[in-house]
ZAMAR-872628 format. One record per residue (C-alpha): residue in one letter; x, z, y; residue number from 1. Coordinates in nm, 4 decimals. Each point is the difference from the previous one (the first is absolute). Layout:
 residu        u        w        v num
      A        X        Z        Y NUM
...
END
This chain:
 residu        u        w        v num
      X   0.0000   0.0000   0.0000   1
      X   0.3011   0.0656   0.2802   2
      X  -0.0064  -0.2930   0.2123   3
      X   0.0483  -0.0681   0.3087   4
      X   0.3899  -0.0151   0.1828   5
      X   0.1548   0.3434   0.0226   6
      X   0.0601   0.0863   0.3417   7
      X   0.3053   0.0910   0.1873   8
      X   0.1834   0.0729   0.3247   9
      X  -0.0466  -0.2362   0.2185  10
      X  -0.2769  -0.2140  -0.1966  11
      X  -0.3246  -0.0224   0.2541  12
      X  -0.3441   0.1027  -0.1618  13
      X  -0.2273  -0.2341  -0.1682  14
      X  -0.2961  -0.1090   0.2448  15
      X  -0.3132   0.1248  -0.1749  16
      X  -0.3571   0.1011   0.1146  17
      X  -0.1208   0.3446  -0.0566  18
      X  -0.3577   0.0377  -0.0195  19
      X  -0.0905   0.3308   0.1679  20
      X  -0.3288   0.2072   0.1289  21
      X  -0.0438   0.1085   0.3864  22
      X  -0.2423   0.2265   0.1740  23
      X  -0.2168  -0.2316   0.2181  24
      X  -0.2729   0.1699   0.1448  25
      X  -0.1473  -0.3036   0.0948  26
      X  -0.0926  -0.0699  -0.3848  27
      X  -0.2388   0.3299   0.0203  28
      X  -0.1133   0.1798  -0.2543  29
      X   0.1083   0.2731  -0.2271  30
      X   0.3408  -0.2130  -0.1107  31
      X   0.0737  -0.1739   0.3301  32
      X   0.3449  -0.1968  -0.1513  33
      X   0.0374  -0.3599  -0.0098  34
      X   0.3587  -0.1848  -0.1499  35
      X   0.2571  -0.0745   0.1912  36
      X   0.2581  -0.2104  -0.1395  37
      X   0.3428   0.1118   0.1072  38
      X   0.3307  -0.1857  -0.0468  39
      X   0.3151   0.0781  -0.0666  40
      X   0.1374  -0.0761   0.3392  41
      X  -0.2802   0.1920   0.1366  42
      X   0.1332   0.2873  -0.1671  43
      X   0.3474  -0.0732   0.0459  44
      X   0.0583  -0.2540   0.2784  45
      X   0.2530   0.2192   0.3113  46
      X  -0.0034   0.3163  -0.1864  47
      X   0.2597   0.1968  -0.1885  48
      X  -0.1930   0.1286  -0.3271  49
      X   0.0286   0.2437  -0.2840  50
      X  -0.2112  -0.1550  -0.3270  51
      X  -0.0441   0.1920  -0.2817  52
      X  -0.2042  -0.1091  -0.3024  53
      X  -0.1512   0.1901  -0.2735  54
      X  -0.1608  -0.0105  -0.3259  55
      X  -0.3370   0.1155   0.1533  56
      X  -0.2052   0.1932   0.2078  57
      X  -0.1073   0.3410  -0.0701  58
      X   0.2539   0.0639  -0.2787  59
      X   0.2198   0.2808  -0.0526  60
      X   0.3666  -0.0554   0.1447  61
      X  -0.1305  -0.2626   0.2581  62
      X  -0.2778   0.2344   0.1255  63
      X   0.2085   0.3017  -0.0191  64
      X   0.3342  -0.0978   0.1042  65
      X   0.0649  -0.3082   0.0818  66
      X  -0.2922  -0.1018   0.2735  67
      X   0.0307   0.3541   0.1605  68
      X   0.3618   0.0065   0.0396  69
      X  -0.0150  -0.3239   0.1978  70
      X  -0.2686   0.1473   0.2270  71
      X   0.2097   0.2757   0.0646  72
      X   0.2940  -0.1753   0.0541  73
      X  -0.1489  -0.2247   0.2105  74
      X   0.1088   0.1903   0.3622  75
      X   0.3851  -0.0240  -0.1284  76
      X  -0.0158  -0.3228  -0.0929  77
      X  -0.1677  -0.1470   0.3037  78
      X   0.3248   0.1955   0.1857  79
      X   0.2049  -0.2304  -0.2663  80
      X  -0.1592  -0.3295   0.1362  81
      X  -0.3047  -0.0764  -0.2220  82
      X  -0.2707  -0.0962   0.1305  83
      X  -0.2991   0.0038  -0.2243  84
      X  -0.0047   0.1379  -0.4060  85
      X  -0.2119  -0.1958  -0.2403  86
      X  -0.1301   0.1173  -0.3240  87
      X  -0.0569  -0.2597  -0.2137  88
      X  -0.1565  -0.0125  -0.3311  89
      X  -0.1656  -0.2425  -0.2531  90
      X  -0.3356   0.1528   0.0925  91
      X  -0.2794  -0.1650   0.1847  92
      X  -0.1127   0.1098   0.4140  93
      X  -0.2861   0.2389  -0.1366  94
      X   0.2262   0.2119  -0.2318  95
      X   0.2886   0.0141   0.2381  96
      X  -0.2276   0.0699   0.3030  97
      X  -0.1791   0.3351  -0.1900  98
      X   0.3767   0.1159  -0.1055  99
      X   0.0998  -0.0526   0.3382 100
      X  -0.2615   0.1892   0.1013 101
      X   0.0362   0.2701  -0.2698 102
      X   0.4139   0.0603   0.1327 103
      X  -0.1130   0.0541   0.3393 104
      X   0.2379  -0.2856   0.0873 105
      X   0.0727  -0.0245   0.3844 106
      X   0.3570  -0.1492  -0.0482 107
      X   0.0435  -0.2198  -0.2766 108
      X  -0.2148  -0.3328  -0.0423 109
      X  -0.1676  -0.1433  -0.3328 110
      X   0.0631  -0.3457  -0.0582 111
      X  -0.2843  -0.1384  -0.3386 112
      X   0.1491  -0.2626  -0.2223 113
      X  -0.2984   0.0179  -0.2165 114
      X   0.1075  -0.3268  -0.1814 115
      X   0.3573   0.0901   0.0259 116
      X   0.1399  -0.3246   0.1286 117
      X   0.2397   0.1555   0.2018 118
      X   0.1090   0.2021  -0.1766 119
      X   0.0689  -0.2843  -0.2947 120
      X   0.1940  -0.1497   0.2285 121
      X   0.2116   0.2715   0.0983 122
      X   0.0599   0.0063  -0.3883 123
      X  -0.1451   0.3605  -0.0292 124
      X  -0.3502  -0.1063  -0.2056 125
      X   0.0565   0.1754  -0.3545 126
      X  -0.2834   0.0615  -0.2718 127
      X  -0.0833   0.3924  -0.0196 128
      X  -0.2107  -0.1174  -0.2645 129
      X   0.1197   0.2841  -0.2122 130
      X  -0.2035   0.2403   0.2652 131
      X  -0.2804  -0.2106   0.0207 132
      X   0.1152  -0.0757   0.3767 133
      X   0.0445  -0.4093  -0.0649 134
      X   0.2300  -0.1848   0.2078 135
      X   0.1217   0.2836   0.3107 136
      X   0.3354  -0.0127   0.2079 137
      X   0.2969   0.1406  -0.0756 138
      X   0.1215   0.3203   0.2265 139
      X   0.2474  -0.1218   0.2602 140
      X   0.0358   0.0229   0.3597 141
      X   0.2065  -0.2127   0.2193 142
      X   0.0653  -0.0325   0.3854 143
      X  -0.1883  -0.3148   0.1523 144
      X   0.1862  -0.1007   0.3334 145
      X  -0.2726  -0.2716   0.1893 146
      X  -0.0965  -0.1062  -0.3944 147
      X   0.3734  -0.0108  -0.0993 148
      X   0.1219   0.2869  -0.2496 149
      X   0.2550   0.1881   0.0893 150
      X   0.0255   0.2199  -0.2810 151
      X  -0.1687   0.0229  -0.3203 152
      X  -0.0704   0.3289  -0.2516 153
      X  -0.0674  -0.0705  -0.3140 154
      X  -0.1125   0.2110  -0.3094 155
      X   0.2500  -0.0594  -0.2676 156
      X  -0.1535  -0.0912  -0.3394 157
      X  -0.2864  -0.2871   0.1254 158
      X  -0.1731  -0.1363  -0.3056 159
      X  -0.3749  -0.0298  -0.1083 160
      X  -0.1461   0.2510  -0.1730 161
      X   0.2910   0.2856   0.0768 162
      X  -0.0665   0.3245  -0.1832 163
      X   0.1227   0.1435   0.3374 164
      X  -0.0565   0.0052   0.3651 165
      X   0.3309   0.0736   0.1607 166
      X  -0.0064   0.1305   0.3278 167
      X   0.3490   0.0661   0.2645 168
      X   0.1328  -0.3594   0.1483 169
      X  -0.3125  -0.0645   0.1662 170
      X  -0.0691   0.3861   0.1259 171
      X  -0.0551   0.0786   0.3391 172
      X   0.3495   0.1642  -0.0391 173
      X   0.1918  -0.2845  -0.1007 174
      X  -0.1174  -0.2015   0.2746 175
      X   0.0613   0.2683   0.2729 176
      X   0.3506  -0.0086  -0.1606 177
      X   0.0514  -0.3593   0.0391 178
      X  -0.1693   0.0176   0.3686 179
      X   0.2047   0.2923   0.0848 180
      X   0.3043  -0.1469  -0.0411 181
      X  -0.1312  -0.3611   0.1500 182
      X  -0.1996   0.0835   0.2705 183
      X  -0.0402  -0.3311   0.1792 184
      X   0.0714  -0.3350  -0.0913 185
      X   0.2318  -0.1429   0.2080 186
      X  -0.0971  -0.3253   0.2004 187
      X   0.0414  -0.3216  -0.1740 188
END
């Protein structure tokens, strides 16, 4: 099932379309959302990102760890030159918006690939078959300068179906480490 290119400094994104749910009050009603497709460069385009991805929303180490450490660290890393943080995972706009909701987030964006064609071609689509997940991302994170990565944080071990779901190079941590120590990209 891994397809896609696997991704690397200095490789820009893959152009996709997320398909994702806003309030519009103008819609009425007791569910007043309508879609809003959203493109990569919207997301991307003049910005200096942190993107994480994750096997899915509302699970254990992403809901627990992972997704709230990025919150918090989101005053520090603003101080280190980012932007905007993304959470991305192979869920669709109503499951990310409710666990958005549910982590209070005020810092940290979602970003839905319900179909996960970004994130097959970013190379991170494996089978978590074995879980009865289907196809989800791969955990990584990686540093998106204006759709251009600047550094990428990879779980070791990617393969479908892995009995395990490691969890360190794409931390919150690791990328304050990496930011820490490169806190601007110098001008091109």
């Amino acid at each position: 099932m891994m397809k896609g290119r696997m991704m690397k400094q200095g490789d820009l994104l893959p152009e996709v379309t997320f398909q994702t749910r806003v309030r519009d009050e103008s819609v009425g009603g007791p569910n007043p959302y309508r879609w809003q497709p959203v493109t990569t460069a919207d997301y991307f385009k003049g910005k200096r990102v942190v993107l994480f991805s994750l096997p899915g929303a509302f699970t254990p180490t992403c809901s627990t760890y992972q997704l709230p450490g990025f919150e918090k660290a989101a005053g520090e890393m603003a101080e280190l030159g980012i932007d905007a943080i993304y959470c991305m995972s192979v869920n669709d706009s109503f499951v990310m918006n409710q666990w958005a909701k549910a982590q209070n987030l005020s810092n940290v964006k979602v970003i839905p690939d319900g179909s996960g064609a970004f994130t097959e071609k970013v190379g991170m689509l494996v089978r978590k078959d074995n879980l009865g997940f289907g196809a989800r991302s791969w955990r990584y994170a990686a540093i998106v300068d204006d759709g251009r990565i600047e550094a990428w944080f990879e779980e070791p071990g990617r393969c479908d179906d892995c009995p395990e779901d490691p969890y360190g190079a794409s931390s919150p941590e690791s990328v304050l480490d990496w930011l820490r120590a490169n806190p601007t990209k110098a001008a091109a």
